[in-house]
N, C-alpha and C positions, 0 to 999 in steps of 0.2 A: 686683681680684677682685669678682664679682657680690655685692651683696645682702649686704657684707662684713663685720658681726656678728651680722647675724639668723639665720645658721647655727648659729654658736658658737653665742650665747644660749639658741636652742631645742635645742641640745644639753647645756646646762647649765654650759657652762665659760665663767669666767674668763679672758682674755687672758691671764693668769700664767700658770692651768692648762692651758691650749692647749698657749702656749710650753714647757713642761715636760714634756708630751708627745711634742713635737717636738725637745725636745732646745738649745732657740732662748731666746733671751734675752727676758725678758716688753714690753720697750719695741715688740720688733721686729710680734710681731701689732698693733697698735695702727695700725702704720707701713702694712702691709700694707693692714688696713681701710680705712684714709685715702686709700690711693693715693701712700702717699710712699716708699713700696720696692715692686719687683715683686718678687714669689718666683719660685725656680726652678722649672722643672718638677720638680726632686726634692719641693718643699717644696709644693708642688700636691699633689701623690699623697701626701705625708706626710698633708697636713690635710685632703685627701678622705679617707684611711682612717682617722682618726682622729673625724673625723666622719661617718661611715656616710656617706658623698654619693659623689658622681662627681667629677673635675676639669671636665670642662664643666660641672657647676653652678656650681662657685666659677669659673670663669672667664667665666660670664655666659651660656653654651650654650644652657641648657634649663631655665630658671629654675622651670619646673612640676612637671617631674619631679626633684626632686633624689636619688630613690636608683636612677634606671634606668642602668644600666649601661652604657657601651659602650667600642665594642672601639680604640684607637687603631694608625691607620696610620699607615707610616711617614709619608705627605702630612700628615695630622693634625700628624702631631706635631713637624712642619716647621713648618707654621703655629700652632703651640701657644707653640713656643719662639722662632720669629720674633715674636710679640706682647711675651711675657715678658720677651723681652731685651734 
């Protein structure tokens, strides 16, 4: 995941309170950050909505724009989950 606490951070949460958000155990954001777990595409769209952002910001897309929205196709999101997984 792009840029992978500086999102949380300027959102105010804690890796605990992230994970508690999403329902996730506090170790596993941390993991995420690092690069040492991929998330799902469920757990992308959890912690974009959870973070006011997009899944292509946290997945490194559009690092500028992080609350522009867009629309995923089904191509997209072949290649969304082909990275992820």
């Amino acid at each position: 995941m792009a840029d992978r606490s500086k999102c949380r951070e300027e959102k105010g949460f804690s890796q605990a309170e992230l994970a508690k958000q999403i329902d996730a155990y506090h170790s596993i954001i941390g993991k995420y950050e690092r690069d040492e777990v991929k998330p799902t595409i469920d757990v992308v769209k959890e912690l974009a909505d959870v973070l006011n952002t997009n899944m292509g910001y946290l997945l490194g897309e559009n690092l500028h724009e992080p609350t522009q929205s867009r629309v995923i196709t089904p191509e997209n999101h072949f290649i969304i989950t082909s990275y992820i997984v």
